[in-house]
LOVEX-900731 format. One record per residue: residue number from 1; x, y negated, z of N, C-alpha, C in turn. Coordinates in nm, 2 decimals, decimal comma. Last residue first. Example, Ala and Ser with C-alpha at 12.3 -4.5 7.8 and 13.67 -1.06 7.14 Angstrom:
<atoms>
ATOM / 2 / 1,28 / 0,22 / 0,71 / 1,37 / 0,11 / 0,71 / 1,29 / 0,00 / 0,79 $
ATOM / 1 / 1,32 / 0,57 / 0,78 / 1,23 / 0,45 / 0,78 / 1,32 / 0,33 / 0,78 $
</atoms>
This chain:
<atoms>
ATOM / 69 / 10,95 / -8,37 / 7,56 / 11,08 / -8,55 / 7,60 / 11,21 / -8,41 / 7,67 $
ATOM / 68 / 10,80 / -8,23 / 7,51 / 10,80 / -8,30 / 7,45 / 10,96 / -8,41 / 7,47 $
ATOM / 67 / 10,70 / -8,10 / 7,77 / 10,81 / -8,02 / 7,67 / 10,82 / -8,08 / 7,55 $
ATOM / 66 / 10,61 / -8,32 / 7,90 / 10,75 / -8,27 / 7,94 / 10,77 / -8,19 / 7,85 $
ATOM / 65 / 10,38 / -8,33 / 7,73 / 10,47 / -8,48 / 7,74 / 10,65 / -8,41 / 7,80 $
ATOM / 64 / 10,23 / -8,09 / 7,78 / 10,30 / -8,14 / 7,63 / 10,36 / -8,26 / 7,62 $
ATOM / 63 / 10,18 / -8,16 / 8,03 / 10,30 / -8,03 / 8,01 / 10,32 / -8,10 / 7,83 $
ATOM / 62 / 10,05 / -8,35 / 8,08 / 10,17 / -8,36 / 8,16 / 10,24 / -8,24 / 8,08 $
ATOM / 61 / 9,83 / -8,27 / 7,92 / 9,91 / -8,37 / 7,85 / 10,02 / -8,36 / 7,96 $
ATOM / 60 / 9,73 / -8,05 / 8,11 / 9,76 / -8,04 / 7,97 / 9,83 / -8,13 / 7,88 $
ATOM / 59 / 9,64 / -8,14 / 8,35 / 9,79 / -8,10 / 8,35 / 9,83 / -8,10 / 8,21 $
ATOM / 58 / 9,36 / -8,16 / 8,35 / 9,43 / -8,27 / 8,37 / 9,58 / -8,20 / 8,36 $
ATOM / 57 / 9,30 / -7,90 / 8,35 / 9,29 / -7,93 / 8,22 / 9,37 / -8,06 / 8,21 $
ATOM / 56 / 9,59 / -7,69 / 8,51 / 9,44 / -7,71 / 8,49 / 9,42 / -7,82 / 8,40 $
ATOM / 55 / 9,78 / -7,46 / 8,54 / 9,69 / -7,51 / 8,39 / 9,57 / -7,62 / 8,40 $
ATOM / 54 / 9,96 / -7,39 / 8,71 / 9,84 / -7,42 / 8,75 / 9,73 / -7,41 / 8,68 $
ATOM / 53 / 10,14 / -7,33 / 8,55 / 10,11 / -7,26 / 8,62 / 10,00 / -7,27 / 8,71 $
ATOM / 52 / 10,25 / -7,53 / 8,38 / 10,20 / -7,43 / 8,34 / 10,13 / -7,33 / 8,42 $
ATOM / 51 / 10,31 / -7,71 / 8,66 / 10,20 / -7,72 / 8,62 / 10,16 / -7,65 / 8,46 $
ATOM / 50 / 10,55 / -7,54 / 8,76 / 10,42 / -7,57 / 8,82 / 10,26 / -7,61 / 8,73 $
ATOM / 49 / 10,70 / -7,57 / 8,52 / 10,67 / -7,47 / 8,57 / 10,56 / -7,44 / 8,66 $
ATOM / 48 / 10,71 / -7,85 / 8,57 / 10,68 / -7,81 / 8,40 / 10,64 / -7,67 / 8,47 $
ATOM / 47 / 10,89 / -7,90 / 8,75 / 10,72 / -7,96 / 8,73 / 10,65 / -7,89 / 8,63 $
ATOM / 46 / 11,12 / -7,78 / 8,71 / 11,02 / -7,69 / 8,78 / 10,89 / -7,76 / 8,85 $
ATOM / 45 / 11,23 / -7,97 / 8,48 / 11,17 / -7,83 / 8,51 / 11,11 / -7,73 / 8,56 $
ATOM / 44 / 11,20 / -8,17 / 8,66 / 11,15 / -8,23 / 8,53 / 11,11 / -8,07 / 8,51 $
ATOM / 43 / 11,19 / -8,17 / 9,05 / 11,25 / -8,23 / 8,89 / 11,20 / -8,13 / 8,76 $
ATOM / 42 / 10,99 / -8,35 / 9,22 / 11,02 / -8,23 / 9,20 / 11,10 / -8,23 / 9,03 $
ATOM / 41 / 11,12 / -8,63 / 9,37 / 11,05 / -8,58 / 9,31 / 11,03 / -8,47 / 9,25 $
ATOM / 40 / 11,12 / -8,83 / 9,70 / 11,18 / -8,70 / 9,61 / 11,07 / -8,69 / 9,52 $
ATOM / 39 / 11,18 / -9,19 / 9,72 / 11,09 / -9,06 / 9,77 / 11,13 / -8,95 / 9,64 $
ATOM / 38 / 11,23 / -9,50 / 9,85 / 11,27 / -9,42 / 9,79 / 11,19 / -9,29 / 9,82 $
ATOM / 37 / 11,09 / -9,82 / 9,81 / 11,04 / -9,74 / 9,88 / 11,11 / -9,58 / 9,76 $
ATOM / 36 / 11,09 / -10,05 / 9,67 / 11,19 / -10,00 / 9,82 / 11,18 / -9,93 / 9,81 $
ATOM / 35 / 10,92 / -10,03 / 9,45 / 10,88 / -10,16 / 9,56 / 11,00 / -10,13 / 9,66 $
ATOM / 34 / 11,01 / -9,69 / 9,40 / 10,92 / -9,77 / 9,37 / 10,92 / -9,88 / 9,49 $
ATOM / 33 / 11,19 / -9,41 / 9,26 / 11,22 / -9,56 / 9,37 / 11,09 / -9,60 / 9,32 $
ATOM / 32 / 11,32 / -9,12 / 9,36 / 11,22 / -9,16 / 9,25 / 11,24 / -9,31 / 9,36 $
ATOM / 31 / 11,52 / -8,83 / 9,26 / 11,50 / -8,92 / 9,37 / 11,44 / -9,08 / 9,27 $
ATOM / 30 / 11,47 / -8,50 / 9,20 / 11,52 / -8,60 / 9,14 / 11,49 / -8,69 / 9,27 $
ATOM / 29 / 11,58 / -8,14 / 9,36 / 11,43 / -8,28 / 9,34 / 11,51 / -8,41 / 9,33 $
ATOM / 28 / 11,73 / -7,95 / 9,44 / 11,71 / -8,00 / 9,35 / 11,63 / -8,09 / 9,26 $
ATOM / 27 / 11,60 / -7,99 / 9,73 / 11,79 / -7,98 / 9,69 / 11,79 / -8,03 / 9,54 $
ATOM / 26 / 11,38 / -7,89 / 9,71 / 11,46 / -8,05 / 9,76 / 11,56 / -8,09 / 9,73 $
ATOM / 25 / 11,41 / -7,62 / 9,63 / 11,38 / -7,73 / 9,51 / 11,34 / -7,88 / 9,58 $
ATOM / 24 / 11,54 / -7,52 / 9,87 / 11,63 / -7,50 / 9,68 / 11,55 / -7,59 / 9,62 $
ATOM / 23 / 11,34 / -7,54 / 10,00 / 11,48 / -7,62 / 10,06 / 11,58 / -7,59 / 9,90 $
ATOM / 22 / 11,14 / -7,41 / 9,91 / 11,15 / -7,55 / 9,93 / 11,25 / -7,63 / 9,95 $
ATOM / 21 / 11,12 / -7,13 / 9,91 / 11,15 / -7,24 / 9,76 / 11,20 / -7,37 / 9,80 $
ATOM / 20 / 10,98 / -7,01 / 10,16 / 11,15 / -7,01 / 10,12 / 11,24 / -7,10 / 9,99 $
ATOM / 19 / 10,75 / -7,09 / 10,02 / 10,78 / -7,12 / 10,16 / 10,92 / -7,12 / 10,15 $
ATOM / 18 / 10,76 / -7,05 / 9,66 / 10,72 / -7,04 / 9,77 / 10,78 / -7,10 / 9,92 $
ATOM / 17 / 10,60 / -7,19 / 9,40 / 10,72 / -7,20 / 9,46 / 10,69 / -7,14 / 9,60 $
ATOM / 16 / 10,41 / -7,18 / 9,26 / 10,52 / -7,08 / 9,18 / 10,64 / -7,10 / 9,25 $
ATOM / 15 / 10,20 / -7,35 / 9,33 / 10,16 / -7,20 / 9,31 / 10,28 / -7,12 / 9,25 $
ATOM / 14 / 10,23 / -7,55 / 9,61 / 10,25 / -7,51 / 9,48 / 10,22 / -7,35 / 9,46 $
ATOM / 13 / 10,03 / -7,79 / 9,77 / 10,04 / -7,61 / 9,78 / 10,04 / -7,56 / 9,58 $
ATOM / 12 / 10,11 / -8,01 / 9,78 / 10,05 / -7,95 / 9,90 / 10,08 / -7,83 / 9,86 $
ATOM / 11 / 10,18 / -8,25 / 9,61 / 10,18 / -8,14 / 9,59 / 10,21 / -8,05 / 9,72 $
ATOM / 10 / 10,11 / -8,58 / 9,61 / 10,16 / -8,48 / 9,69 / 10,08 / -8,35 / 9,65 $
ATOM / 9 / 10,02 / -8,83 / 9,39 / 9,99 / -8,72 / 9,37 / 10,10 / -8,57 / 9,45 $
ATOM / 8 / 10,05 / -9,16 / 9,33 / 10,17 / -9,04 / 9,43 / 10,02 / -8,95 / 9,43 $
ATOM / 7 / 10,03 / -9,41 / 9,12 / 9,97 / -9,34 / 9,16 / 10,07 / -9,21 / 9,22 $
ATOM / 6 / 10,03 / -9,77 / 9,00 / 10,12 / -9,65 / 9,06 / 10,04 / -9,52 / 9,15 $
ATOM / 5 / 9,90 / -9,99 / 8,99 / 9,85 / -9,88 / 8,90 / 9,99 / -9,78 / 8,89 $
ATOM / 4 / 9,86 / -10,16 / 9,17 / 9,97 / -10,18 / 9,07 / 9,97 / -10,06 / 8,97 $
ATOM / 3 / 9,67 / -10,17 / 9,33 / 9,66 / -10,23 / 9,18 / 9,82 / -10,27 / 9,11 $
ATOM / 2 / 9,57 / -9,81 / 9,29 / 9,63 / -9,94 / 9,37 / 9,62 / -10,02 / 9,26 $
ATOM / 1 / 9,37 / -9,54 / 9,27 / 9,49 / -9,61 / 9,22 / 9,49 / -9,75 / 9,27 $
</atoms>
């Protein structure tokens, strides 16, 4: 973590999206700004989907914050 305490976490290898997913969930990926610097985000539902789907233990507050808000 930097010291702006912004942290980018690239999702390499989703487990619910496949090869053919990508161009539908670009398409659908929010658009995120930080310092200038513009960059896609996978949007709010099919983060939530991923990371039910991953489970791993670091994900457990990301999933009760998005089904939360």
């Amino acid at each position: 973590m930097g010291s702006t305490g912004f942290v980018v976490e690239p999702l390499k290898a989703l487990r619910t999206f496949k090869e053919y997913d990508f161009d539908a969930c670009y398409e659908r990926a929010d658009v995120g700004a930080f310092k200038g610097l513009n960059f896609k985000v996978l949007e709010r539902k099919g983060l939530l989907k991923e990371k039910k789907a991953t489970n791993r233990p670091k994900d457990q507050g990301d999933i009760e914050f998005l089904e939360g808000s």
